[in-house]
N, C-alpha and C positions, 0 to 999 in steps of 0.2 A: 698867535703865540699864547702859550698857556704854561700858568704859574701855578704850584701845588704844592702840598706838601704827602709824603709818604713816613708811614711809620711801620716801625720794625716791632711794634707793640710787646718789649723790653718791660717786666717787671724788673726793677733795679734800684740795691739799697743807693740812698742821696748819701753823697761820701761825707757830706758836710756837716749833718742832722744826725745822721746815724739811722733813720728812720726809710723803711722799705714800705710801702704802697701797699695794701691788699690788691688781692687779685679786680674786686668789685670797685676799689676806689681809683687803681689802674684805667680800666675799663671805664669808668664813667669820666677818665680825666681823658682820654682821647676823644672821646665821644665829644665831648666841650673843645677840646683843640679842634676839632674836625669842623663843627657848626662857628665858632673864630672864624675858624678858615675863607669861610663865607662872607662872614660880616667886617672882615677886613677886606674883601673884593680879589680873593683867591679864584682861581678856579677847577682845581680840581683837590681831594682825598683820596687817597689812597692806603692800602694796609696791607701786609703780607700775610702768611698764611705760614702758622708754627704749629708742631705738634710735641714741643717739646718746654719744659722750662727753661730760662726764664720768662718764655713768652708766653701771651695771652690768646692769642689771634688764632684758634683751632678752625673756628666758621667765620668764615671772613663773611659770607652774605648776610647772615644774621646782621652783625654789624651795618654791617652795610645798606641793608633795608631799611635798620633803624635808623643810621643817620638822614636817609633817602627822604624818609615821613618828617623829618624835623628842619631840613634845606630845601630852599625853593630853588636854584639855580645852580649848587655843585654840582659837581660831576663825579661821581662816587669810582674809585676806581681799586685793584689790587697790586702788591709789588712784594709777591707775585702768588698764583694762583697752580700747586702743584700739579702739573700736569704728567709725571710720570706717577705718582701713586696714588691720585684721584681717578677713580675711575669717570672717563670718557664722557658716558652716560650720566652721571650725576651733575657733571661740571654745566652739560649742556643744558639739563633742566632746571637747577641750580641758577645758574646765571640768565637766561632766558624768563626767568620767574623775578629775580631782578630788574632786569630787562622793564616787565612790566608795571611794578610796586614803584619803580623812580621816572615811569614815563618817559623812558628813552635818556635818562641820565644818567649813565654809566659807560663803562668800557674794561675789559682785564686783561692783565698782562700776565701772560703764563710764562713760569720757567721749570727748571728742574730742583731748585732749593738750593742748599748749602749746607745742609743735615746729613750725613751719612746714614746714621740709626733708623731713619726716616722711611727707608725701603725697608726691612725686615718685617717693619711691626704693620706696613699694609699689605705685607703678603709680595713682595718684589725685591728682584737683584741688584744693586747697584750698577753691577758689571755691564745692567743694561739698559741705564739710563738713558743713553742717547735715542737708541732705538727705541724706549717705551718715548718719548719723547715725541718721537717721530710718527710712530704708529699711532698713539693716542689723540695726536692732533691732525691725522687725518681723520677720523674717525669723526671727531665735534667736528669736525669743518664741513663736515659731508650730513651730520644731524643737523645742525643749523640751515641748510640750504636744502634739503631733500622730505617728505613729507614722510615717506615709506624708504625706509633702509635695508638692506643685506647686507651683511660683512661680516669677512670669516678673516682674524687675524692670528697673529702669534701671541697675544698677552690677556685675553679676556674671551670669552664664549663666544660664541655667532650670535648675530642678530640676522632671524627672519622677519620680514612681514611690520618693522618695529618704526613707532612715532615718539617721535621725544616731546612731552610737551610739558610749558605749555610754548607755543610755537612760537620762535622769535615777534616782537613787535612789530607789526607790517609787513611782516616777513623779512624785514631784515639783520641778519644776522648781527649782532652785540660787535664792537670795532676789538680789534686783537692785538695788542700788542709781545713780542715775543723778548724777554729778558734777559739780558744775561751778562755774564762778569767776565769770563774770558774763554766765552767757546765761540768758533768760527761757525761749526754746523748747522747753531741755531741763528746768528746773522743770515744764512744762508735758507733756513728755512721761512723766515720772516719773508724775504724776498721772493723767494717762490711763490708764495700767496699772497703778494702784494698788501700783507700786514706792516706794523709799523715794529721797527724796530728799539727798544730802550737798552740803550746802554747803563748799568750801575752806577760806571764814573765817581763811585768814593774810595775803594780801594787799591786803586793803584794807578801810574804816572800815564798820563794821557796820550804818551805813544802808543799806549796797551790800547787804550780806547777808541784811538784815529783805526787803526789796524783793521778792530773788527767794524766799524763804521763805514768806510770806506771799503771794504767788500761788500755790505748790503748795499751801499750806490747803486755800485759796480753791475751786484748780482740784480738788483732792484730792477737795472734797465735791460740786463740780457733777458731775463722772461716776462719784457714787453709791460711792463706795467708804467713806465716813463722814464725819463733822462733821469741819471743820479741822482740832480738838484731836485726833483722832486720825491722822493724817496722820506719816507715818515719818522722822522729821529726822533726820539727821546734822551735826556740826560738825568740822573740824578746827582744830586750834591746835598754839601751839608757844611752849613755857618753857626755861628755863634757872634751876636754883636751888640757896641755898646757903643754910646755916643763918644769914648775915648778907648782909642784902641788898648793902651796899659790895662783898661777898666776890663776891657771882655776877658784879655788875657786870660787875668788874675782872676774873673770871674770861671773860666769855664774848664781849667785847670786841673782842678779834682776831677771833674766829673771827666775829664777825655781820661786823666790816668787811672780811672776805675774802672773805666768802661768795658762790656762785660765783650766787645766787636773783636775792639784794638787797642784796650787798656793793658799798663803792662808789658807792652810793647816799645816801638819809637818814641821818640821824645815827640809832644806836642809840637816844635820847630821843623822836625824834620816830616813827620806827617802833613803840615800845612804844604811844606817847601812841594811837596812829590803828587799829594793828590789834593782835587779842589779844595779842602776840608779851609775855612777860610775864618778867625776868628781876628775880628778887629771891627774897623771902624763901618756902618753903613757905606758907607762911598767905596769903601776897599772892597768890599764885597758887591759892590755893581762894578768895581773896575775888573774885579775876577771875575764875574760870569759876563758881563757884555764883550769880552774877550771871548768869550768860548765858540763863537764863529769863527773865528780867526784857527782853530782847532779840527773844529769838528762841520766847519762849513752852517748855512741854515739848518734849524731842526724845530719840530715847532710843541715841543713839552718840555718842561722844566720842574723838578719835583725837588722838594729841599728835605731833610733830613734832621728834625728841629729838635724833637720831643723823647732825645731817648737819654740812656747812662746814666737815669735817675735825677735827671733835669726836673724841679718843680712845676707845679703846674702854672702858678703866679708866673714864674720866670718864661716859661714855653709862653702864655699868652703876654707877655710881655716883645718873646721876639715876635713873635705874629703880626704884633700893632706895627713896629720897624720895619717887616717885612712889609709888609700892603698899603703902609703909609709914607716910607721913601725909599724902598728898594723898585719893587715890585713897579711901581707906577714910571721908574728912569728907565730900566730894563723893559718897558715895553714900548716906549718913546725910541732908545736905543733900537729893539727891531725891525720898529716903523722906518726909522731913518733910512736904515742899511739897505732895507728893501726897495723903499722910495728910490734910492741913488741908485739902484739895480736895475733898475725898471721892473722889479717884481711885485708889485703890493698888488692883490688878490688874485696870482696868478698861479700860486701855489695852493697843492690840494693840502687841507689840514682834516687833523683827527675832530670827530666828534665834538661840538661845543668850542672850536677854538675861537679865540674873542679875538674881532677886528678893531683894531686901536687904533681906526683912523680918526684926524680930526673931527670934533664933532657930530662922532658917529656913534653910538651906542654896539656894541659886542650885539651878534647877530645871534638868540639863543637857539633860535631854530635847529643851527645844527647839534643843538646838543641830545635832541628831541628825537626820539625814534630812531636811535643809533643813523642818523643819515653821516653817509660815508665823507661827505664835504665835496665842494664843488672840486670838477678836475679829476674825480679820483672813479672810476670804472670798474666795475664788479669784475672779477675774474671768472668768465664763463666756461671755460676750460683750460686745462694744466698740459704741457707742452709737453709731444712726445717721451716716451723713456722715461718718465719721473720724475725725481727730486733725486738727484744728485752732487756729491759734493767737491768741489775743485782741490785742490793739493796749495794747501796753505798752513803756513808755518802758525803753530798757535804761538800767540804772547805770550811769553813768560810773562657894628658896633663898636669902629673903634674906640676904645676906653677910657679916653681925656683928651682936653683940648689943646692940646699943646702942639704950635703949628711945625711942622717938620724944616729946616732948613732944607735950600734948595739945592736936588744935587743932580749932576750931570755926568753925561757919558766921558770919559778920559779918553785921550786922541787914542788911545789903542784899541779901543772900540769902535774907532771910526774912519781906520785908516783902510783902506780898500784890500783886500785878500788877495794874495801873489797868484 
């Protein structure tokens, strides 16, 4: 199981101070949450990819390289990596050149964005999102595995005779995960290519999110890549906490009703009520997500949502140290357990880098190393007559003082066995 955090790298006035970040003091205040991340015993970063204000994140690899030279054991990741208006070809040399610079520590997850304006200004129709979607990532799937390509599609020029490089590490291709907030096609496409798929999971009621989850299962096992249960989940989410839940409250209050996402909007009570967004006590926030099996069945990523709405930097590495010092270390005791009493512990293939939290075992780094796929988990050497197809589904509507952590534990809803 693997814990991380994703940012949505958000310049945003602090509603509190009055006072808005430059774009360079932004920038270098992620870069510090990110290398945190690490030294609180995180395991993966992640950033998305904006071309628009108020975000910063235009080259996510840049970033990402840099943090790659300054972490020994993260795992650098995107959330997410435009795959309808990036072209194909760059994304693959692009990331593949990461690939190299982090020695096989990394991984991205492509989706289609949430920017509208975002297609005109690279030259693409929105109308044809899915389908650039579609097309675009067969195209990297077939660069990354292929040395000499042809292809002649509908959204970019032919390639004759053409190498992308520089060539995956070891040849093997960088792990994929395929994102997204409430489209079915792209569950559907994740599972065709026995990728892993993430669900958002921050905005909206976690029926939306069973829905599309459990069709990549589903689809995961029709095109032969394993039973359901082995099927590569991701979740994101997003907390706020303090050692007294009144405290976080009160604390984090401004900043959700400024927020530039979902500010403005519901009231802080009814957004917690409907999606994970989860502000209160440490423990209430391991009894919230050590639940989320109970949901969404095993998955084996978990990304948090820490650093945005103009949250300070003091404050953001403040939840950091919370997170990895007694969230993080319950929740993955919690997994061990579930699994133990399953009879699953290492029976499951995991992404790139996932830490095994068995007793007295040390997290195996190997897999993080040269994108290897994780045990159990089988290259896909060919794609099953007729194509990629889509079934008739309704869419959904150093830690930094001493101060020893009290001890906290899984709450029986985390531990009661799955109907």
């Amino acid at each position: 199981m693997q814990f991380g955090i994703m940012s949505v790298s958000d310049i945003t006035r602090d509603p509190t101070t009055g006072v808005t970040p430059s774009e360079q003091e932004r920038i270098k205040a992620t870069l510090a949450i990110a290398k945190h991340s690490e030294e609180v015993g995180l395991d993966v970063f992640a950033i998305g990819e904006h071309h628009n204000p108020p975000f910063w994140s235009s080259s996510p690899t840049t970033f990402l390289a840099a943090l790659a030279a300054q972490t020994e054991r993260l795992i650098v990741s995107t959330s997410t990596t435009l795959i309808t208006t990036n072209d194909p070809v760059r994304i693959a040399e692009e990331y593949a050149m990461l690939q190299h610079v982090s020695d096989g520590r990394m991984d991205l997850m492509l989706g289609r964005g949430n920017t509208g304006p975002v297609y005109p200004w690279f030259g693409k129709d929105i109308r044809q999102g899915l389908p650039l979607a579609i097309e675009n990532y067969a195209l990297l799937h077939k660069l990354w595995r292929e040395d000499v390509v042809d292809w002649d599609g509908k959204f970019r020029t032919p390639l004759q005779g053409f190498t992308s490089t520089p060539r995956p590490l070891d040849g093997v291709a960088p792990f994929v995960w395929h994102g997204s907030i409430r489209t079915p096609e792209i569950a559907e496409q994740a599972a065709y290519y026995g990728d892993g798929f993430f669900a958002n999971n921050i905005f909206w009621p976690k029926e939306h999110y069973q829905r599309l989850i459990e069709l990549y299962r589903q689809r995961y096992a029709h095109y032969g890549h394993g039973t359901p249960e082995q099927a590569i989940v991701g979740l994101g989410g997003q907390v706020f906490m303090s050692a007294k839940s009144q405290d976080a409250v009160d604390q984090f209050r401004p900043y959700f009703d400024n927020a530039p996402v979902y500010g403005h909007g519901p009231s802080m009570e009814d957004f917690t009520e409907m999606t994970p967004l989860t502000v209160g006590s440490p423990q209430q926030v391991i009894d919230r997500y050590a639940a989320m099996r109970e949901h969404y069945g095993d998955y084996q990523r978990q990304l948090f949502l820490i650093d945005h709405a103009g949250l300070p930097l003091k404050t953001v590495l403040e939840q950091l140290d919370i997170l990895g010092s007694e969230v993080v270390p319950v929740l993955r005791g919690c997994s061990d357990s579930r699994r133990a009493s399953e009879g699953r512990v290492r029976r499951r293939p995991h992404p790139p880098g996932a830490a095994r939290c068995e007793p007295g075992r040390q997290p195996d780094r190997r897999l993080s190393v040269r994108g290897h796929p994780g045990p159990g988990r089988r290259r896909l050497r060919s794609q099953p007559e007729g194509g990629l197809t889509w079934p008739r589904v309704a869419s959904p509507s150093s830690r930094r003082g001493s101060r020893t952590p009290p001890r906290r534990g899984c709450s029986q809803i985390a531990s009661r066995p799955r109907q």
